[in-house]
C-alpha positions in Angstrom: 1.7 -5.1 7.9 -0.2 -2.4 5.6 -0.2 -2.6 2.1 -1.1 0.6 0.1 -0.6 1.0 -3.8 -0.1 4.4 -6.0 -0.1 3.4 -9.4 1.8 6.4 -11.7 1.5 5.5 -15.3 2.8 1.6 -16.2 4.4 1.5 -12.4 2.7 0.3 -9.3 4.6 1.5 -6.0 3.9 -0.5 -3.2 4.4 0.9 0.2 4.5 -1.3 3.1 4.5 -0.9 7.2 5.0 -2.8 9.8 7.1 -6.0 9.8 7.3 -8.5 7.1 7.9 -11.7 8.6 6.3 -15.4 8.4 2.5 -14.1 9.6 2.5 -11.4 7.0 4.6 -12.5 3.6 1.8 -15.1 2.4 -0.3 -11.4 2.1 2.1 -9.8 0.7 3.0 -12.5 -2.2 -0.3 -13.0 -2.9 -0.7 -9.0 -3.6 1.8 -8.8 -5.6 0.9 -11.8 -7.6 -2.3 -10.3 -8.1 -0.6 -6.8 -9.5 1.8 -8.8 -11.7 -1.3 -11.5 -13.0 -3.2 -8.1 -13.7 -0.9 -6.7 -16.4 0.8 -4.6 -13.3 4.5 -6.2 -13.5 6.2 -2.8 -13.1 6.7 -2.6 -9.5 8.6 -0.4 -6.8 8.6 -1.4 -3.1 8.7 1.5 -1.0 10.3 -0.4 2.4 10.5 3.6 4.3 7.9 2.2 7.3 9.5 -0.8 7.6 10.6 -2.3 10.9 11.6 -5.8 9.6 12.3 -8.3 7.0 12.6 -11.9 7.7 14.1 -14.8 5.3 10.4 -15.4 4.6 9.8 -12.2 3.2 13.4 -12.1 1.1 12.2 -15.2 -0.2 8.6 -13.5 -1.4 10.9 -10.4 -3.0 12.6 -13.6 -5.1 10.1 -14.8 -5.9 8.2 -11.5 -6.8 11.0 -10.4 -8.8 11.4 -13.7 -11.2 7.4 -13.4 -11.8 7.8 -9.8 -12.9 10.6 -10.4 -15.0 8.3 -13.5 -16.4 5.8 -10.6 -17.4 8.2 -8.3 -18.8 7.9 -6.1 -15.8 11.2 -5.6 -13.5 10.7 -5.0 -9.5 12.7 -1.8 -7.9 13.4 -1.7 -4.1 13.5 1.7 -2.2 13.2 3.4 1.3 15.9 0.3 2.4 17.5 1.2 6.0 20.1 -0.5 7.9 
């Protein structure tokens, strides 16, 4: 999975690719920690590129979310496909 970030004023949009299973939502949690720890809680995740989410990376967008809203930041979803 790639990670790449474009930060546009007070919102960071994260754009991922590849697959976001088991091997790969440790890396993504703990980038998105970083963000949120950072003063960065305003965050869209641009899901476009990809392929697949496992229950192990739904469980990282929980937990993702409730630390954002912790920090008075809110966590925005886009790019979703079927």
């Amino acid at each position: 999975m790639e990670i790449t970030e474009i930060q546009s004023g007070t919102v960071t949009a994260v754009v991922l690719r590849g697959r976001v299973d088991s091997a790969t939502a440790g890396v993504l949690k703990d980038r998105l920690t970083q963000l949120i720890r950072s003063g960065l809680a305003q965050l869209v995740i641009d899901f476009r590129d990809v392929a697949y989410i496992s229950s192990a990376g739904f469980r990282t967008l929980l937990i993702i979310a409730k630390q954002s809203e912790a920090a008075d930041g809110r966590l925005a979803l886009c790019g979703i496909s079927s």
